[in-house]
N, C-alpha and C positions, 0 to 999 in steps of 0.2 A: 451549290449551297455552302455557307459554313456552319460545317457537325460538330456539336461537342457533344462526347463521349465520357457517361460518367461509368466508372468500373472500378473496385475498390482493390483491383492489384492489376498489373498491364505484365507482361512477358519482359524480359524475360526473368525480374523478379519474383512472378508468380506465375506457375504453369497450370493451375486446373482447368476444367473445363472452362468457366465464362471468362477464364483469363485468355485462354488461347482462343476462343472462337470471338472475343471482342478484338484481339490486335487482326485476324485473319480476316473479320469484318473491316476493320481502320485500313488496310492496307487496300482493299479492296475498293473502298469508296475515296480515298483519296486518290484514286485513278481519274477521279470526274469534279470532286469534290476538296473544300477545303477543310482538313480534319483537324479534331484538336481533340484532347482524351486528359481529362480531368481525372486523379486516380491518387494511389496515396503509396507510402514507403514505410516500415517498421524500424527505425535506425533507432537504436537505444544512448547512441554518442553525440547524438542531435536534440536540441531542444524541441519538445512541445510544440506542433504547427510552423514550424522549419518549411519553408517554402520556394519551390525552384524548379527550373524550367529545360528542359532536353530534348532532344532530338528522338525518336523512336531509331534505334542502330539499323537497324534491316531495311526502314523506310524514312530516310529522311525528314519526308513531307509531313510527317505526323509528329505533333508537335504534344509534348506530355507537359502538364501539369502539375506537378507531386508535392502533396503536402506530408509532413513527417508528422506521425499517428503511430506510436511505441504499441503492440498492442498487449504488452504487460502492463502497461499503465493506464490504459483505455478500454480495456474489454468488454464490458455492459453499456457504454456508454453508445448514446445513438445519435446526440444532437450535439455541435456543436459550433458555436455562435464564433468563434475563430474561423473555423472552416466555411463559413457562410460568410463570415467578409473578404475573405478570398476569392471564395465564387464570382462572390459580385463582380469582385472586381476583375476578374477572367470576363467575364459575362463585360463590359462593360466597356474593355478592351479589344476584343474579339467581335461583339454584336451578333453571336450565331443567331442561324437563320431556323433551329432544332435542336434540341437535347433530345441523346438517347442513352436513356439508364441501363446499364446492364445487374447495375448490383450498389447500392445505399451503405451497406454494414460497415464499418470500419471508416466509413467517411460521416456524414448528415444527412441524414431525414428529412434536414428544412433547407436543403439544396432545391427541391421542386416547389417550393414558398418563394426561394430568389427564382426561379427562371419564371414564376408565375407575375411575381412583382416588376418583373420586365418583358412581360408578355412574348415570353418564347415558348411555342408547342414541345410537348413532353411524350415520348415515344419510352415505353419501358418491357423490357425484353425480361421474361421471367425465367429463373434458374433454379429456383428453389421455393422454402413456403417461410422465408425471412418474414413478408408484410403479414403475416397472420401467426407467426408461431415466432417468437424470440429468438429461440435457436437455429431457427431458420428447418431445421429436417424434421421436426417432429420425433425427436429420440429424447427420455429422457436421462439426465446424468446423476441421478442418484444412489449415493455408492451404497444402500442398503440392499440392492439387488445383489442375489447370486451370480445372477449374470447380468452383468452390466449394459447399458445404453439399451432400454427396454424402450419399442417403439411406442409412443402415444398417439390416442385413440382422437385427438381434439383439444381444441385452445380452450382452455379455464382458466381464469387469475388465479385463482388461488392453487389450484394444481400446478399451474407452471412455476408458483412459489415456493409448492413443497415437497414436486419432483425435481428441480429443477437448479435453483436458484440456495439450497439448502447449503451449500458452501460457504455463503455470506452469510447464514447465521453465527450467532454468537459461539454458541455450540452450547449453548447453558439449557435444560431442564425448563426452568423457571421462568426465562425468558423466550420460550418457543412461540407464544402465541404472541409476542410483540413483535417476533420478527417475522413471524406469518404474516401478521399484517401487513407491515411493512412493504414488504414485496411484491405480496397479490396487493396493494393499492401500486407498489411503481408497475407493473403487470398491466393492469388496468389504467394507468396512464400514457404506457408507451403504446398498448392498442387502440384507444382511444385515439392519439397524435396519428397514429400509421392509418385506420381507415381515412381521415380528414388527408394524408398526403395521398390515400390511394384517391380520390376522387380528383387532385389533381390533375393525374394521367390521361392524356388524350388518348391513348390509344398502345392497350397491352397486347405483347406478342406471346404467347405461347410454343413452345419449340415440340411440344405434345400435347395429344386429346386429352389425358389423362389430367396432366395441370389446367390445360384450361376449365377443363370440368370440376375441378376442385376449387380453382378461384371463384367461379361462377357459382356454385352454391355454398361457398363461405363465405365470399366478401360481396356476392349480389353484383358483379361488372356487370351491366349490362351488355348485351351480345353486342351492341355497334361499337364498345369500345374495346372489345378483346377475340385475338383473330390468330388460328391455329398457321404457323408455319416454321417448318421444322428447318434444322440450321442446316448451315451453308459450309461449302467446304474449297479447299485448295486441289480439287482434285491429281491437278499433273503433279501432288509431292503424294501419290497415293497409287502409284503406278511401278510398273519393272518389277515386280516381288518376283526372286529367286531363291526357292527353297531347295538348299541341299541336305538331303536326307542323312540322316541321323541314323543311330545304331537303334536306338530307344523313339516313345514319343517323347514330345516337348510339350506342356502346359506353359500360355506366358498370361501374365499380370501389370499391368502399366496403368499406375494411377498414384497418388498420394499415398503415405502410409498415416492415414487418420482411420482410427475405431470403426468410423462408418461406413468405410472400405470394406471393411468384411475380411479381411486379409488371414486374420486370426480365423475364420472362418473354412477360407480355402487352406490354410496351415492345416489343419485336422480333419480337412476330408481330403486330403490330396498323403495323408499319410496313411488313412487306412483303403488306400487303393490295390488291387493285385498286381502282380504283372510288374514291368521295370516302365517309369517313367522318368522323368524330370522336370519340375517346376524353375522359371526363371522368373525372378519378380524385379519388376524396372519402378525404378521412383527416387524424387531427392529424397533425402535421408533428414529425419527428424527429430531432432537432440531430445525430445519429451517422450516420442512412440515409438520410435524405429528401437532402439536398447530391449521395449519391450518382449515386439514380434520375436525377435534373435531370441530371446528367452522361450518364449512359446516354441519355438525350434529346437532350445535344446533339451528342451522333455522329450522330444519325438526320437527313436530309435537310429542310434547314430551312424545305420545304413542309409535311414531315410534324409538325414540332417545331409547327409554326403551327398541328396539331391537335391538338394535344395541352392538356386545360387542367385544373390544377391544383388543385383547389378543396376548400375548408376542412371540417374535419370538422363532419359534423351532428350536429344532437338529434334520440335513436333515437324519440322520441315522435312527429316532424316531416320520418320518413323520406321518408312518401309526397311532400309537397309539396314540400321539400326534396332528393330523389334523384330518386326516380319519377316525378315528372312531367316529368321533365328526360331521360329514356332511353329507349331501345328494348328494349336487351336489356343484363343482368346479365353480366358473368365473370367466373371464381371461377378463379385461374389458380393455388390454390397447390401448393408446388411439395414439401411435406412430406403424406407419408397423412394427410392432415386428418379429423376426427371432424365430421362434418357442419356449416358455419360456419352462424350463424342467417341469413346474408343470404340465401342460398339458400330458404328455408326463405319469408321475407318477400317477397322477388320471386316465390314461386309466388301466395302469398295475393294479389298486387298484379295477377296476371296479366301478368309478366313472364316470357319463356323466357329459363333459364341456359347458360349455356357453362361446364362445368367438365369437368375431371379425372377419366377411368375406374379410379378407385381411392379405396379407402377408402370411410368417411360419406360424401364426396361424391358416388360414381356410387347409392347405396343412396337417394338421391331425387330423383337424374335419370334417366328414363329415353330413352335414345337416340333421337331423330325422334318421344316421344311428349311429354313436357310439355318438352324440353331439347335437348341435342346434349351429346357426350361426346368429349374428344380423350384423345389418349395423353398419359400421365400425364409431364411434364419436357419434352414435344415441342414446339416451340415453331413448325415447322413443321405437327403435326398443329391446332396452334390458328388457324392463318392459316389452313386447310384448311377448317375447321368455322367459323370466323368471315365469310369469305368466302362459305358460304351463302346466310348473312344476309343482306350486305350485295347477292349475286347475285339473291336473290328475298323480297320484304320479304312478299308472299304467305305464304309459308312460316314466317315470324316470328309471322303474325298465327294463323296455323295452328297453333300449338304452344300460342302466350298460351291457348289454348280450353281446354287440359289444366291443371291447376295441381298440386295435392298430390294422389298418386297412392294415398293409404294412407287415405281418407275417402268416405264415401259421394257425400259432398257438396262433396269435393275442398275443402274448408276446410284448414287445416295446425290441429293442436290449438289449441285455445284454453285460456286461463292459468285458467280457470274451471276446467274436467274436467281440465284438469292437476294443480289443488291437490287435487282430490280422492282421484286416487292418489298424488299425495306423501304425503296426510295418511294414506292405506292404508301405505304404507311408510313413514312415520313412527312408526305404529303397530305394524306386523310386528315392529322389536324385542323391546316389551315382549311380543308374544305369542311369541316364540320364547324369550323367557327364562323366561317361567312356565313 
């Protein structure tokens, strides 16, 4: 078949989750298939829809499409009629035989309008709760909270305009309820446009029970077109972990440094711990948040700051030598319902036990005192609670590493091999639901 792959950052510009597990898929399926990956760039030195064409470096055969999307200058915006005559004409040059969505935000919405207007099936892989919430995680950013990015309870117009969206007012008094309006009607237009593209989708993936049960009673999928399969992975770059023991334990951290991380989170419970440990927190560094965290650090007691160490993002191919062989045990401290992060998912394959969050994707592959430990979800006290365990009985640590992925006979976490082969079954379920 020829795949276009829509993802609105590709590796190795952008490393999160659906960024790395969309190039791990691309790589994978151009072993059989002809791949293309429509996807976009942030160049502030580039004009506006700046458009051009590369090579994926690690895999030749994967062919990227990148359109330039500043996203200081674009950040609310969801549709745009530049990016769709682009498409087309990718679409048009190309003739894919499938589009598969990994992620919309930062590119168009009415991308699956063009694949619909030239009759290409739509496979779309869910990462997050973008098509029903704006901000995509359901956290809102209204800086009136004592504590900020307070989780919300459910999509309202007009709440997502005045928890949320309160940044674009004017900031006048006088003018509050015209710019309430405002917003809860653009709120209510951009949900409107998103259920009309969600019904274009032939056939939604879920990578967890938990999302797909959430998509299914908030946006009504019907069950034949949304289908639980949890992601896929490289397994042989998730092997050889050699842990040389350390004077202390090691706590490690490997993810973005964005608010929703929870990072500020595991900062304050990883300082009122007993006992000598050390935290390593791996991630690229973020000229807007990262200044912050180091601030939240340095209020922490400057024995404790002296454990704390900072270190640069990795290559996910050179996780294990790189992270793993460097840890004891994984935390996954975020502080939004997260949809199962991969790292989790890699520290089981590695034989590392997690510490995360009893909610959402994440407790659905930890299980309590059997391959993991589990704190209350925002507690920052329940996480010095369950980390202090560890650090109490390193016995217990090693006791858990013995369990890993809980949903396998062979406790392996999927491999990207039997993964492509139900993508390529749902790849295919369109065209058989359309004959």
């Amino acid at each position: 078949m020829k795949i276009m792959k829509v993802i609105h950052g590709y590796p190795p510009a952008y490393n999160a989750g659906s960024e790395v597990y969309s190039q791990t898929l691309c790589h994978e399926l151009a072993a059989s298939h002809e791949v293309h990956v429509f996807t976009r760039e942030e160049n502030p030195f580039l004009p506006d829809y700046n458009f051009r064409q590369e090579q994926d470096i690690s895999k030749p055969s994967v062919t990227k499409h990148i359109v330039n999307l500043p996203l200081l200058r674009q950040r609310y915006r969801y549709r745009h009629e530049q990016v769709d005559g682009m498409f087309d004409g990718v679409l048009q040059a190309i003739k894919p035989d499938i589009i598969h969505v990994g992620h919309l935000n930062h590119l168009s919405t009415s991308l699956l309008e063009i694949a619909k207007n030239n009759s290409i099936p739509i496979v779309f892989t869910l990462h997050d709760y973008w098509l029903i919430c704006p901000r995509g995680q359901f956290i809102q950013r209204n800086s009136e909270y004592v504590y900020p990015w307070k989780n919300c309870d459910g999509q309202e117009d007009r709440k997502c305009a005045e928890k949320c969206y309160t940044g674009y007012f004017s900031g006048s008094d006088e003018e509050w309820q015209k710019d309430s309006d405002y917003w809860t009607n653009w709120v209510a237009r951009r949900q409107s446009h998103l259920r009309k593209i969600v019904d274009l989708v032939d056939m939604f993936i879920a990578p967890s029970q938990y999302l797909l049960k959430r998509f299914q009673s908030e946006l009504n999928i019907p069950s034949s077109k949304l289908v639980y399969l949890d992601y896929g992975f490289d397994l042989s770059s998730l092997t050889g972990r050699n842990r040389q023991p350390e004077k202390v334990f090691v706590w490690g951290y490997i993810g973005t440094h964005t608010p929703q991380k929870g990072i500020h989170l595991l900062l304050n419970a990883f300082a009122n711990l007993k006992g000598n440990s050390i935290l390593r927190i791996w991630g690229r560094s973020r000229a807007e948040v990262t200044p912050g965290l180091h601030q939240i650090a340095t209020l922490l007691h400057p024995g404790i700051q002296r454990r704390i160490e900072w270190l640069p993002e990795y290559s996910n191919p050179h996780i294990v030598s790189d992270v793993f062989n460097h840890v004891d045990a994984i935390v996954v401290p975020s502080v939004w319902v997260e949809n199962p992060p991969l790292v989790i998912h890699e520290a089981q394959q590695a034989g590392i036990p997690v510490i995360t969050a009893n909610e959402g994707g994440m407790k659905e592959y930890v299980q309590h005192e059997v391959n993991g430990l589990l704190f209350d979800f925002r507690n920052e006290n329940s996480l010095t609670e369950q980390m202090q365990r560890f650090v109490d009985n390193p016995q217990f640590v090693k006791e858990l590493a013995k369990r890993r992925y809980l949903y396998s006979f062979d406790e392996n976490i999927p491999n990207i091999q039997k993964h492509i082969e139900s993508i390529e079954k749902s790849h295919n379920a369109p065209a058989e639901l359309g004959a």
